[in-house]
N, C-alpha and C positions, 0 to 999 in steps of 0.2 A: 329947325329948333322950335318945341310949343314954349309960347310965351304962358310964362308963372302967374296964377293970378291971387290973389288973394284973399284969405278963406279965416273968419272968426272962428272961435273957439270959446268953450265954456271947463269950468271946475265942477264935479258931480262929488259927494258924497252920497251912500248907501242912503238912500231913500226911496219911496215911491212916489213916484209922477205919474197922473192921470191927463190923457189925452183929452180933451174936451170933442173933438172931429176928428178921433185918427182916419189916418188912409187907408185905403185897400187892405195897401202891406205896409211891411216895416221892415228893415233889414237891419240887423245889428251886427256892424262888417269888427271882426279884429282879427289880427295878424301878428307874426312871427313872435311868440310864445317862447320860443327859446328856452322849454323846459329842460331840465336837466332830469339824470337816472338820482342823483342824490338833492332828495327836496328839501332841507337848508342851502343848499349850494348859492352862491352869490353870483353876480355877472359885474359889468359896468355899472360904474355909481352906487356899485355896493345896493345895488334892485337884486331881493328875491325873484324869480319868474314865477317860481311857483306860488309865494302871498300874491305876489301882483298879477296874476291871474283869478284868483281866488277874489279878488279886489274887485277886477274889470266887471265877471261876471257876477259881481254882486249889485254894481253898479246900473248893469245892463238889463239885472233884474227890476230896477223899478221906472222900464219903460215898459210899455204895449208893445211886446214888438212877433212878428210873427216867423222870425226864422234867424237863426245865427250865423253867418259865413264867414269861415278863418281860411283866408288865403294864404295859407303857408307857414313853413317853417312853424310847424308848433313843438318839434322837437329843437335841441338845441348840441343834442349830441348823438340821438340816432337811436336814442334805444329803448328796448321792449319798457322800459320802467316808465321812459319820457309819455309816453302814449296810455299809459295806466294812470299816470298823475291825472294825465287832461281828461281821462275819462273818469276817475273819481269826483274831482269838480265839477264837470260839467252836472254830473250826478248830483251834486250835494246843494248844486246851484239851484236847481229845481226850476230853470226858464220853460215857460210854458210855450216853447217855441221848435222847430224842426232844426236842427244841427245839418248846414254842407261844408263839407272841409275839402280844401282843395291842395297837394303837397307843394314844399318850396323846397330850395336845394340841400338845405340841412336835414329835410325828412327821410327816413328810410325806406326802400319798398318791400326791406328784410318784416321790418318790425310794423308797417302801417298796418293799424285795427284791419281785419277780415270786414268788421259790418260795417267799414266805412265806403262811402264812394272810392272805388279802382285808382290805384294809384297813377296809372300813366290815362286814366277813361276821360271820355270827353262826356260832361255831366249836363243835360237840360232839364230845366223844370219850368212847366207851366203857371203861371202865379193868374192870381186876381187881376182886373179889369185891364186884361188884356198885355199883361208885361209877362216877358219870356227872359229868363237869367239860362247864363249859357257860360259853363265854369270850362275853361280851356287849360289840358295838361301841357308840360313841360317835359321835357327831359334835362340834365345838369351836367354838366363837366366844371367842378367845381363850384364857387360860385356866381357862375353865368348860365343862361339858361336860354332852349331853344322851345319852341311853340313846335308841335309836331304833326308831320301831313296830313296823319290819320282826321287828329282832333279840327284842324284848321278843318278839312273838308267833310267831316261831319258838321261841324257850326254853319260851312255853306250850303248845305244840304237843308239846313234847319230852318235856316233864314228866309229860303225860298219857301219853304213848305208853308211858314209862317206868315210872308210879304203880305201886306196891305196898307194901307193908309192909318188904319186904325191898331194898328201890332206895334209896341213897343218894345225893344231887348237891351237888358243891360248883361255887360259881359263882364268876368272874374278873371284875372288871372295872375302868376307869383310876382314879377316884375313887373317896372314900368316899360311901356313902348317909348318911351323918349327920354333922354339927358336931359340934365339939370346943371351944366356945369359945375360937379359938385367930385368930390371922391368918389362915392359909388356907382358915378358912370361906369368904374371898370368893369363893373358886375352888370354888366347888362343881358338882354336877351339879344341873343344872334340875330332871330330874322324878325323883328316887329313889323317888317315893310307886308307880310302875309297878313297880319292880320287888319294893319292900318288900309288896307287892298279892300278887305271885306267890307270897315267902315263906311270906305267911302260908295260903295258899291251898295249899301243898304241903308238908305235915311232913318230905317225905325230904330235903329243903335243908336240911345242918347247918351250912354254913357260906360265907361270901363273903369272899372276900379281892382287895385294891387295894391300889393303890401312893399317887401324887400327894402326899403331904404328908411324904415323906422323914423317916418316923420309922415304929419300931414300937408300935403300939396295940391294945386288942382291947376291943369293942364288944360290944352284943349288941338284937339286934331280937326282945322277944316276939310269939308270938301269941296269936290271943283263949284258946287253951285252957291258956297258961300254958306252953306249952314256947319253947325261946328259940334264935333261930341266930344264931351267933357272926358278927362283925364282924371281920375283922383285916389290917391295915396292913402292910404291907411296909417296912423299912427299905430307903433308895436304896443301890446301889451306889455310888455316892460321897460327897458333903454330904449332912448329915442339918440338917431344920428345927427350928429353937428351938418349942418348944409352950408358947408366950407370944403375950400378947395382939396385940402387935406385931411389925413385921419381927424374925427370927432369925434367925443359924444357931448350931445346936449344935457341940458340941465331938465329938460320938461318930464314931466310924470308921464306913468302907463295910460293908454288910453285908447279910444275905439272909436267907429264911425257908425253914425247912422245914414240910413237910408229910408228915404218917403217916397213910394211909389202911391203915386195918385191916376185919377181918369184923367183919360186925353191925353197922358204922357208925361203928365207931371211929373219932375222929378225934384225933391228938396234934400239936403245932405246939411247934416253937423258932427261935429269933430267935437269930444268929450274927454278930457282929462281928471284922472285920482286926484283930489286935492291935497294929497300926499302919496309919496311911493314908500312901498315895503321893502326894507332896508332888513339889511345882516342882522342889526338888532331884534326887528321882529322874530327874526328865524330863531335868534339864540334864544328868545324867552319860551319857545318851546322846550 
């Protein structure tokens, strides 16, 4: 079991923020979207997906940030419309930033965008001083999910090609590799022991981060020699999960993660929350 550690969080309203020393990169992580085909449609706690997406990435607009990754489940019911919404948004959001979207078990591989990253593909991208992101597919048998050979050994392929002292990679993918003692253990991934295998087998992995459990957390997986890579959770863009034994949902608002990839490895993360969520009401005043 990784031990839970804990992790601040801040309230954003629509504004801009100037970096004074940003870093390399930026990653501005959100996840499970849970868009609907009908955009009034309501979820838990009476959250829009669609204002509150509309929200996140408004929010997400007034950082520096230099690339967008949604680990999953951006649809919420599978369909061609769910994946039109998130692409008018993203549109209308105008982030002067590169969009990677990686699927979760709610997404379809009927209706995933054509010009998106491959639904089942194993996704690398080379980033700034010297960090390598390595987005790792799924397959799903409802909602649990398995890591697949293909993609595990393309990432171990990659790792080598990349090995050194000075190579950093952080890796993406829909679930957590570890329990929480919580309800959505049930939904877990099959084989996490593949890729927790990799971890430890390559020190320049400082970090994994997934979505699926609609809350923000941060984990950590040792290895044999004592050094440790972080675990860390994504808060949903819209409901967030109760982290109780049984069914929940929390009270906290939509929100998202950043990521700071800096030189030498550095890596800093914050967790950002709507200082209000988009409610049934907003919808109606359409």
């Amino acid at each position: 079991m990784a031990d839970l550690l804990f992790e601040s969080s801040s309230s954003v309203s629509v504004r801009r923020l100037v970096v004074k020393h940003k870093p390399p990169y930026v990653i501005a992580q959100l996840s499970d979207c849970h868009l609907f085909a009908e955009r009034d449609k309501c979820g838990y706690n009476d959250i829009n997906p669609y204002d509150a997406l509309a929200a996140v990435f408004s929010a997400i607009g007034g950082y520096q940030v230099d690339a967008v990754l949604c680990t999953g489940d951006i649809s919420g019911d599978g369909s061609a419309q769910s994946y039109r919404h998130f692409q008018s948004l993203w549109q209308a959001a105008e982030i002067e930033a590169v969009l990677f979207t990686l699927a979760g078990n709610h997404d379809s591989p009927v209706h995933w965008p054509a010009d998106w990253q491959p639904f089942t593909a194993y996704q690398y991208h080379a980033l700034p001083a010297n960090w390598h992101l390595h987005c790792l597919p799924s397959t799903f048998a409802g909602a649990r999910g398995s890591l697949t050979e293909t993609g595990i050994g393309q990432c171990r392929n990659r790792l080598v090609e990349t090995a050194g002292s000075n190579q950093y990679h952080l890796m993406a993918i829909h679930h957590p590799l570890y329990p929480a003692n919580e309800w959505m253990d049930k939904h877990r991934l099959d084989n996490p022991e593949q890729l927790l295998h990799l971890i430890e087998q390559s020190e320049g992995v400082q970090a994994v981060v997934h979505g699926h459990v609609h809350t923000a957390r941060v984990q950590q997986h040792s290895r044999p020699n004592g050094d440790v890579c972080r675990l860390y959770a994504c808060p949903s863009s819209c409901w967030q999960w109760g982290n109780t034994a049984h069914f929940s949902v929390a009270a906290q608002t939509p929100g998202f993660r950043l990521i700071e990839l800096s030189d030498g490895g550095q890596l800093h993360t914050s967790v950002h929350y709507l200082a209000d969520s988009p409610t049934i009401s907003d919808a109606q005043k359409r």
